[in-house]
Z-matrix of the N, CA and C atoms (Angstrom, degrees):
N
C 1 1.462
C 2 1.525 1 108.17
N 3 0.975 2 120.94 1 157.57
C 4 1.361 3 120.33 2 -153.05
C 5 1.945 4 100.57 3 -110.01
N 6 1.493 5 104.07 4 151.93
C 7 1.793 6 88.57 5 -154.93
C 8 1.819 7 115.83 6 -72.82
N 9 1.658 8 99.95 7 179.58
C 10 1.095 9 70.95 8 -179.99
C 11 1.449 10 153.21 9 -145.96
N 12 1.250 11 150.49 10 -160.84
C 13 1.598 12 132.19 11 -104.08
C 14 1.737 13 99.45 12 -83.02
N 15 1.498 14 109.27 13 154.70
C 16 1.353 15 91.80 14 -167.39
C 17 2.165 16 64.63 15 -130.75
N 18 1.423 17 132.44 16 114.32
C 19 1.538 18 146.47 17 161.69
C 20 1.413 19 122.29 18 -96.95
N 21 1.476 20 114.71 19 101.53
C 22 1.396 21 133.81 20 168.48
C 23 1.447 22 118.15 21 -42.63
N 24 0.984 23 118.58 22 102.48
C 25 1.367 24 95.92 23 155.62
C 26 1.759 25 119.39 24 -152.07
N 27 1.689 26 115.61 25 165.94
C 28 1.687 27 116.61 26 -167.28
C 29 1.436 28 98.05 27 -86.88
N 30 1.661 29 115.64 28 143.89
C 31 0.970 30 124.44 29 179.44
C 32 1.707 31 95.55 30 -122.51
N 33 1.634 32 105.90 31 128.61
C 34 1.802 33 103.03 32 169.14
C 35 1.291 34 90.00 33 -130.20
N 36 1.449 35 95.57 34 118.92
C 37 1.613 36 129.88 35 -179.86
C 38 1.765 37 107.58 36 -125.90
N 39 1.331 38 97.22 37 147.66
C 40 1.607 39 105.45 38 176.61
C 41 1.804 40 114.02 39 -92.52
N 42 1.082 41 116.65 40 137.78
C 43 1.245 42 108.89 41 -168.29
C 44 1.454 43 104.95 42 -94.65
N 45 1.788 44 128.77 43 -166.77
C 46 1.120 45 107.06 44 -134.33
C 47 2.154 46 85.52 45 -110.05
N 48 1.312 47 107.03 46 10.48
C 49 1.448 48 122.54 47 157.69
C 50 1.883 49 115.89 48 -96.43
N 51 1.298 50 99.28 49 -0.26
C 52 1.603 51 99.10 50 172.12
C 53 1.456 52 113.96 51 95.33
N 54 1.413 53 109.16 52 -16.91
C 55 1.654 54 110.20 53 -169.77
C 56 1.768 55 101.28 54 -72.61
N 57 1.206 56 102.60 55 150.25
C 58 1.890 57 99.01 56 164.62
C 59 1.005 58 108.16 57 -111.07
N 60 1.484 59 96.93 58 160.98
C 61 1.739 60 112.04 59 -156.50
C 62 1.397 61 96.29 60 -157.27
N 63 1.451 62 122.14 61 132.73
C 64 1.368 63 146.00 62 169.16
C 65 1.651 64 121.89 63 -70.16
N 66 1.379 65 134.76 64 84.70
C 67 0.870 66 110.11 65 159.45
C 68 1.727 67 137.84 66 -113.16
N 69 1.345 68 137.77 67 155.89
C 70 1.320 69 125.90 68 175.68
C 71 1.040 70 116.70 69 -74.00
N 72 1.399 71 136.46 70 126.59
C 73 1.788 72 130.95 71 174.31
C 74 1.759 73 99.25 72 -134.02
N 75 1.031 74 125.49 73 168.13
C 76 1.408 75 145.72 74 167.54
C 77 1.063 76 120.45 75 -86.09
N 78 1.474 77 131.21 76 142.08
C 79 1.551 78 115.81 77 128.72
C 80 1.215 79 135.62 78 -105.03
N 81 2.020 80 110.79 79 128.99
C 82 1.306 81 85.95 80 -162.78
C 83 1.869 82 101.55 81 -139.64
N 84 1.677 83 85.68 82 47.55
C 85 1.800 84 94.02 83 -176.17
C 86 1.510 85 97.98 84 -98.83
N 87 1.207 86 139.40 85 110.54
C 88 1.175 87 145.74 86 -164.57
C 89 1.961 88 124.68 87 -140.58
N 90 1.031 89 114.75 88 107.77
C 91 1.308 90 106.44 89 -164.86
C 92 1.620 91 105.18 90 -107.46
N 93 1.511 92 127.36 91 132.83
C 94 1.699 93 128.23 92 -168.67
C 95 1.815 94 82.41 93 -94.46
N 96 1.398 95 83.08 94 111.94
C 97 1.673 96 104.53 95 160.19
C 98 1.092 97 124.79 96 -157.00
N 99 0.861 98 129.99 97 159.60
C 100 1.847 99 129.81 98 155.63
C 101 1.318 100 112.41 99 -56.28
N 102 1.393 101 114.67 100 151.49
C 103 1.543 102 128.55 101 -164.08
C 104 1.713 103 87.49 102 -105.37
N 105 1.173 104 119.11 103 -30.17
C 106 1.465 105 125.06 104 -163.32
C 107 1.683 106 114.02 105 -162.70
N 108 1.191 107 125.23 106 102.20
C 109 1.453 108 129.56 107 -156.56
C 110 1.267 109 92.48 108 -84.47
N 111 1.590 110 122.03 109 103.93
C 112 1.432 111 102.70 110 44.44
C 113 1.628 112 102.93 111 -141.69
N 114 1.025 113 88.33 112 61.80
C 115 1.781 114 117.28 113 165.15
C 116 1.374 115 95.67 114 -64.94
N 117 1.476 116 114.28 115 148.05
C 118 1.614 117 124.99 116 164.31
C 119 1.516 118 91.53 117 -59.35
N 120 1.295 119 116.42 118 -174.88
C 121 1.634 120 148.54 119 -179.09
C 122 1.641 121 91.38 120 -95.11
N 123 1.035 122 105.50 121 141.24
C 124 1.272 123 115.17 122 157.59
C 125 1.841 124 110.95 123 -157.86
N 126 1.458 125 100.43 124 146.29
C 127 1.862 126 97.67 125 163.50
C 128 1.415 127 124.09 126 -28.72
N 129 1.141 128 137.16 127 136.12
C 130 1.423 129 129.42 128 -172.59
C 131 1.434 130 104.41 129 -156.40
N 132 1.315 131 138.73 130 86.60
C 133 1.836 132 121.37 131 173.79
C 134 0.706 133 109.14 132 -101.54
N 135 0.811 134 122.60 133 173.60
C 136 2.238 135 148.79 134 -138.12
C 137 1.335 136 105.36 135 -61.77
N 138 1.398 137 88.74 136 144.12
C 139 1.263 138 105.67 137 -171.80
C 140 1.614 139 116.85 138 -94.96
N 141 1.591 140 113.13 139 128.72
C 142 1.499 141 91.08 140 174.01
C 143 1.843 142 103.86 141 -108.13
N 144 1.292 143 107.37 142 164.73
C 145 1.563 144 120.46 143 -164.63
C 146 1.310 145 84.84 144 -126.39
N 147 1.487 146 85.36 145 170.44
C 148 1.801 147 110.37 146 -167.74
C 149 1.489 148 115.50 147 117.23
N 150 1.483 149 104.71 148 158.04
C 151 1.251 150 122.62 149 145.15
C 152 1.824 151 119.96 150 -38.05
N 153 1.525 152 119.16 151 122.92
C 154 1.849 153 109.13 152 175.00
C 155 1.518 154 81.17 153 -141.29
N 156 1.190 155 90.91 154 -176.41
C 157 1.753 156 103.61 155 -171.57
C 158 1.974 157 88.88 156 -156.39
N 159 1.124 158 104.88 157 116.48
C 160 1.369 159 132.99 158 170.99
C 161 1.768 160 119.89 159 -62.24
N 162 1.526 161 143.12 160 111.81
C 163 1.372 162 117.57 161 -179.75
C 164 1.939 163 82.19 162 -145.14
N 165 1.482 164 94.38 163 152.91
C 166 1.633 165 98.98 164 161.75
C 167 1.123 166 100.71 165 -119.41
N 168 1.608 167 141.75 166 127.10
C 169 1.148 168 146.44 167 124.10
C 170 0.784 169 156.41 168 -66.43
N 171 1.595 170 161.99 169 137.81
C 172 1.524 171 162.75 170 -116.49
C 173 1.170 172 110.54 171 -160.09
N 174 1.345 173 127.06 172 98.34
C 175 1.306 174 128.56 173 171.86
C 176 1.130 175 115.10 174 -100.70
N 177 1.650 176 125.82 175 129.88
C 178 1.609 177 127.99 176 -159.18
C 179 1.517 178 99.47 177 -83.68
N 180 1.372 179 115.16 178 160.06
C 181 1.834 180 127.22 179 -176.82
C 182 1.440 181 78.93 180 -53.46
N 183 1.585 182 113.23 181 160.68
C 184 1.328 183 144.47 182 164.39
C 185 1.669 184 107.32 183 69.83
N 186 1.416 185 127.50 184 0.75
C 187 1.210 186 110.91 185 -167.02
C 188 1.952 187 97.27 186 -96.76
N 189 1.527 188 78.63 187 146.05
C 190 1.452 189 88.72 188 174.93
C 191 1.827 190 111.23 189 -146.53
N 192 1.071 191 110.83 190 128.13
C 193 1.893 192 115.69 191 -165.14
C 194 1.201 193 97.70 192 -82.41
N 195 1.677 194 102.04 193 158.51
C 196 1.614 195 124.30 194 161.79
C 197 1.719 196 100.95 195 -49.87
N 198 1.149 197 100.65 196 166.40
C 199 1.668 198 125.06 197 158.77
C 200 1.980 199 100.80 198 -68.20
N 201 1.253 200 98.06 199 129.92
C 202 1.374 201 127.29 200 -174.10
C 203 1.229 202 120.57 201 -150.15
N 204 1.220 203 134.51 202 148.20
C 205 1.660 204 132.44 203 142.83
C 206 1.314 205 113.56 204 -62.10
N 207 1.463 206 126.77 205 179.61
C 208 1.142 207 121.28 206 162.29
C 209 1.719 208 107.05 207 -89.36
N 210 1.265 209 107.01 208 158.97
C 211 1.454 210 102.61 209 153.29
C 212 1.062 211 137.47 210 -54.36
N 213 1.262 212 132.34 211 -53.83
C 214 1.076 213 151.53 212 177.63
C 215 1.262 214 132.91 213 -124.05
N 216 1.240 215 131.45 214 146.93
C 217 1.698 216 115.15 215 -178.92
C 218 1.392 217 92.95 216 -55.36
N 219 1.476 218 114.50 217 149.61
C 220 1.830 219 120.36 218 171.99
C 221 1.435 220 121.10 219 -175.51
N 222 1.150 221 95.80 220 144.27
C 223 1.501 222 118.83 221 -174.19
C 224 1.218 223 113.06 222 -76.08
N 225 1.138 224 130.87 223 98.10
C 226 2.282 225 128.14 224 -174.98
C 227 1.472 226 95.56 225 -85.18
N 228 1.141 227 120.35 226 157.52
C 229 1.796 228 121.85 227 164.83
C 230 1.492 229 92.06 228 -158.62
N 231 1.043 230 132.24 229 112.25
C 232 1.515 231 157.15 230 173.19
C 233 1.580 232 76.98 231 -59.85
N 234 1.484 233 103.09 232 154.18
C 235 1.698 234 120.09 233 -165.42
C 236 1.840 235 79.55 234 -137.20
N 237 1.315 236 128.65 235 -47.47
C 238 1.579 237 135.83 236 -141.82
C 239 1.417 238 108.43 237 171.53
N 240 1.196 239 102.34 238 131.40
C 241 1.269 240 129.11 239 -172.80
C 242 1.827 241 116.61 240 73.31
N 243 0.931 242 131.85 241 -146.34
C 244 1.444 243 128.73 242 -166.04
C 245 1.757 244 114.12 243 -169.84
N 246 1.481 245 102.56 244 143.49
C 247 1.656 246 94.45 245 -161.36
C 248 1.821 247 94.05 246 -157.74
N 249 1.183 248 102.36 247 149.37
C 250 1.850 249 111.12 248 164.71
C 251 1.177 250 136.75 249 -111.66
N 252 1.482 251 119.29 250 161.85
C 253 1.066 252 145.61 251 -148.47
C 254 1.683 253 107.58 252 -123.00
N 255 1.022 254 124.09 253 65.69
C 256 1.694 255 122.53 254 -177.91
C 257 1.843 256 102.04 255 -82.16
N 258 1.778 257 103.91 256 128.11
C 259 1.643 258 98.98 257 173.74
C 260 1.339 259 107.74 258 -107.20
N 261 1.485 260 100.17 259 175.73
C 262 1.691 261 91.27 260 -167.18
C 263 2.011 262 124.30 261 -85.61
N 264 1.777 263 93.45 262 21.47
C 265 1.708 264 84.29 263 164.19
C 266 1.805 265 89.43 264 -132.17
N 267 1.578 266 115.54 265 58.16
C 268 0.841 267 125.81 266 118.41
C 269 1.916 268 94.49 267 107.09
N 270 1.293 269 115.73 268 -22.34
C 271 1.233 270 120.91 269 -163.72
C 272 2.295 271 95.74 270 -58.00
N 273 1.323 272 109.91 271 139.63
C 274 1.412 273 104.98 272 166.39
C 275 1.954 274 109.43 273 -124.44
N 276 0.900 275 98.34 274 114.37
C 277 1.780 276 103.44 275 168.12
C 278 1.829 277 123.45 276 -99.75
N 279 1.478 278 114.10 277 128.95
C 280 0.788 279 142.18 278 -151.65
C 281 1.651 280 112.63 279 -78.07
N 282 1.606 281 171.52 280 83.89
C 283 1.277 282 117.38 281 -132.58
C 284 1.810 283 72.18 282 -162.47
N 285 1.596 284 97.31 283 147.96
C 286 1.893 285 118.34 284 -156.29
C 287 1.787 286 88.71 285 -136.53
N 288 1.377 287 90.89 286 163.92
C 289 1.654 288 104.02 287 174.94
C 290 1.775 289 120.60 288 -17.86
N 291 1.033 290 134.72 289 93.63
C 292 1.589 291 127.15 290 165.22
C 293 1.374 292 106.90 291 135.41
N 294 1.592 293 105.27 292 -36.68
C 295 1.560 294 110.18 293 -165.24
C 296 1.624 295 110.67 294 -66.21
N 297 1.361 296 115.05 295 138.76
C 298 1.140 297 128.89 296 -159.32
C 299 1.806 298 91.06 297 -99.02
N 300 1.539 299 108.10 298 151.91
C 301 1.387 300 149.62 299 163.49
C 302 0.953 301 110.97 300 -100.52
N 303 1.837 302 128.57 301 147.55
C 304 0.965 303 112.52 302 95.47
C 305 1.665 304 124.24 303 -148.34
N 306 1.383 305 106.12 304 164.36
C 307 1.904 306 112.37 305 -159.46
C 308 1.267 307 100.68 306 -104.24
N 309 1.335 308 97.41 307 109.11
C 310 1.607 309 97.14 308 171.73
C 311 1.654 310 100.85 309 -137.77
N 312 1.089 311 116.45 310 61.84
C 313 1.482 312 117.47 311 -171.71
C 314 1.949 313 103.68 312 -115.99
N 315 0.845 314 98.02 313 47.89
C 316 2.077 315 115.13 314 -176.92
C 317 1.946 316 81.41 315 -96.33
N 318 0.912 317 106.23 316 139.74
C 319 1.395 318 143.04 317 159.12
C 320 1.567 319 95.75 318 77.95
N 321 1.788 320 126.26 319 70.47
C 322 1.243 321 131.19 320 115.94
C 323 0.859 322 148.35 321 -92.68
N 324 1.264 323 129.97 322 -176.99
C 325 1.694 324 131.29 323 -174.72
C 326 1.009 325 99.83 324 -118.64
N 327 1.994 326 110.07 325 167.42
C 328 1.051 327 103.86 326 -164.16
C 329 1.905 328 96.90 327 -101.15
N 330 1.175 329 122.72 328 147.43
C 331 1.511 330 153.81 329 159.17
C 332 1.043 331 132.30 330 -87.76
N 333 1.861 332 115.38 331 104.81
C 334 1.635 333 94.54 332 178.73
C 335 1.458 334 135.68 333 61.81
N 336 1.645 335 119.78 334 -10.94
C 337 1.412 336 155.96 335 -155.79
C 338 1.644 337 106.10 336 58.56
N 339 1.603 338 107.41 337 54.41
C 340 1.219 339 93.59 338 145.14
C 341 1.364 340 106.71 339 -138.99
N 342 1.654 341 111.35 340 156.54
C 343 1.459 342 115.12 341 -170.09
C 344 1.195 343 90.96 342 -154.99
N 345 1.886 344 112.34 343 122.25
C 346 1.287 345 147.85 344 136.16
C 347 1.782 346 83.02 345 114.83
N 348 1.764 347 107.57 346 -108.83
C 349 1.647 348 116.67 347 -176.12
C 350 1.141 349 110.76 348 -113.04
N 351 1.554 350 116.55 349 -168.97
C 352 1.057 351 142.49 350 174.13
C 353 1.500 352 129.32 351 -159.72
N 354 1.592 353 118.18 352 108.87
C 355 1.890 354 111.94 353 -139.56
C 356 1.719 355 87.43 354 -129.48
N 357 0.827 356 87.99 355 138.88
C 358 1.800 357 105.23 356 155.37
C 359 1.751 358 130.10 357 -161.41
N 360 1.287 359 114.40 358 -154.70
C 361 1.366 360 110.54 359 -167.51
C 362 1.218 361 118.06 360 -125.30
N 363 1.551 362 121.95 361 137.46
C 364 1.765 363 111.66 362 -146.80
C 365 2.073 364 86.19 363 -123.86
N 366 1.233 365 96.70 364 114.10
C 367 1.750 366 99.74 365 159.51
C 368 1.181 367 93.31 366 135.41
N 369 1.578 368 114.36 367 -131.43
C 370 1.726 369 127.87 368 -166.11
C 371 1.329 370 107.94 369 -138.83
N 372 1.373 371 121.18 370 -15.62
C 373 1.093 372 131.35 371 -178.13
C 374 2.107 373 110.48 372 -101.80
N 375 1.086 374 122.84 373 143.00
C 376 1.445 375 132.87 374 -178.89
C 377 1.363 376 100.37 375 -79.90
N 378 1.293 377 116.81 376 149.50
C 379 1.223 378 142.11 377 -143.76
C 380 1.805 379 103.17 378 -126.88
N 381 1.526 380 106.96 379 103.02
C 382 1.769 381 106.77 380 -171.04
C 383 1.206 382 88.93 381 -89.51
N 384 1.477 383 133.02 382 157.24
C 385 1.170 384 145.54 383 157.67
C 386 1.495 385 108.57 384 -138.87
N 387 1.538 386 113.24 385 138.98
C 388 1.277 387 131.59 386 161.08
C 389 1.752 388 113.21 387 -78.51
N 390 1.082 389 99.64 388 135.40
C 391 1.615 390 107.49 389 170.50
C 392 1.455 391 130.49 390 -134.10
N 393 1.307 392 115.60 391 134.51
C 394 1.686 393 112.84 392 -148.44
C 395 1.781 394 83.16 393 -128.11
N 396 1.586 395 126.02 394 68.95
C 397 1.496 396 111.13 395 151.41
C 398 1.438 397 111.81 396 -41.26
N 399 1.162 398 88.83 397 128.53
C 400 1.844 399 109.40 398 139.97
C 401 1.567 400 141.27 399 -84.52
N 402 0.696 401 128.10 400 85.06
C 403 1.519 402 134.39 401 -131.30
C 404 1.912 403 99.56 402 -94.30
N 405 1.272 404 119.14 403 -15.38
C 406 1.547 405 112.06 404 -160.17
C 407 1.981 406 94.06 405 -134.03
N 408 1.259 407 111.47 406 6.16
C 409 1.551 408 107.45 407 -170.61
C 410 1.561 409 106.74 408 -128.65
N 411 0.935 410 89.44 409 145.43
C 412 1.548 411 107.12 410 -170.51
C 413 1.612 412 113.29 411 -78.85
N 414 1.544 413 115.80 412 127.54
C 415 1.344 414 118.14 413 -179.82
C 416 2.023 415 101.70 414 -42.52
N 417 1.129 416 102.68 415 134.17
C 418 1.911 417 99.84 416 150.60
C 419 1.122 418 124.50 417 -45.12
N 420 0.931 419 124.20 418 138.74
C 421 1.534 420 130.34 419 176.32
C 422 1.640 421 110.47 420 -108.22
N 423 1.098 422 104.63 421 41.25
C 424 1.420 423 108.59 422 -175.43
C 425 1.422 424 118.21 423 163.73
N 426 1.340 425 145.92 424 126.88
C 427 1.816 426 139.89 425 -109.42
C 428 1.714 427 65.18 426 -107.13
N 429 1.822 428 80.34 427 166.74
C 430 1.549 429 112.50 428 174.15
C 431 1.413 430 120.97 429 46.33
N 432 1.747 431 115.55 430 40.65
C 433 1.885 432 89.80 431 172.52
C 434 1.141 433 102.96 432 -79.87
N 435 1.014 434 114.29 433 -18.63
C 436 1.650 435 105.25 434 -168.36
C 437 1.505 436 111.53 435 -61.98
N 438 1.497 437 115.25 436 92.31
C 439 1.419 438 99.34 437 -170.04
C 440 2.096 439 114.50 438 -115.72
């Protein structure tokens, strides 16, 4: 079986002065099992429970949003096309088909007038994104649990 999975992904979290900040962490807690016996084994990490609420969105070429929090803690996964992630001490990440999100920047202040992010869409083409609210769990308070 082949080893195992080591998954990239951006975390924008508010720090414990309110500013947001981008960082990259992994996940790489992974257990080879069956999802359903008598399913082969496959990689599988942790599971989160709860209430989520599912949306795909479409952001047209050139659009780029005000400074916001997210709504909700949430999972982005670019489907097509490509779009950014600017935090508010300035870091911007770049992110194309697959690359994983996630927004957990709920409880900042505002800076300079900016508060939480700032996202838009990079090329000529509009930018689909999948979105996986979390509706019952509390943003992290600290980058990368998701491990």
């Amino acid at each position: 079986m082949s080893a195992k999975p080591n998954i990239r992904y951006w975390h924008l979290w508010a720090d414990t002065k309110g500013v947001s900040r981008l960082t990259q962490c992994a996940m790489t807690e992974f257990d080879l099992k069956s999802i359903k016996p008598p399913a082969d084994p496959q990689w599988l990490g942790k599971k989160i429970s709860g209430q989520m609420t599912m949306l795909v969105t479409v952001l047209p070429p050139g659009w780029v949003g005000t400074w916001h929090e997210n709504p909700k803690p949430q999972w982005i996964i670019p489907l097509s096309g490509s779009w950014f992630v600017e935090s508010m001490d300035g870091m911007r990440v770049e992110m194309g088909p697959g690359e994983l999100s996630f927004g957990g920047d709920q409880n900042c202040r505002e800076v300079d007038g900016k508060r939480g992010h700032r996202s838009g869409t990079m090329g000529d083409v509009p930018a689909v994104l999948i979105v996986y609210q979390l509706e019952d769990v509390p943003a992290p308070l600290a980058p990368c649990e998701f491990r």
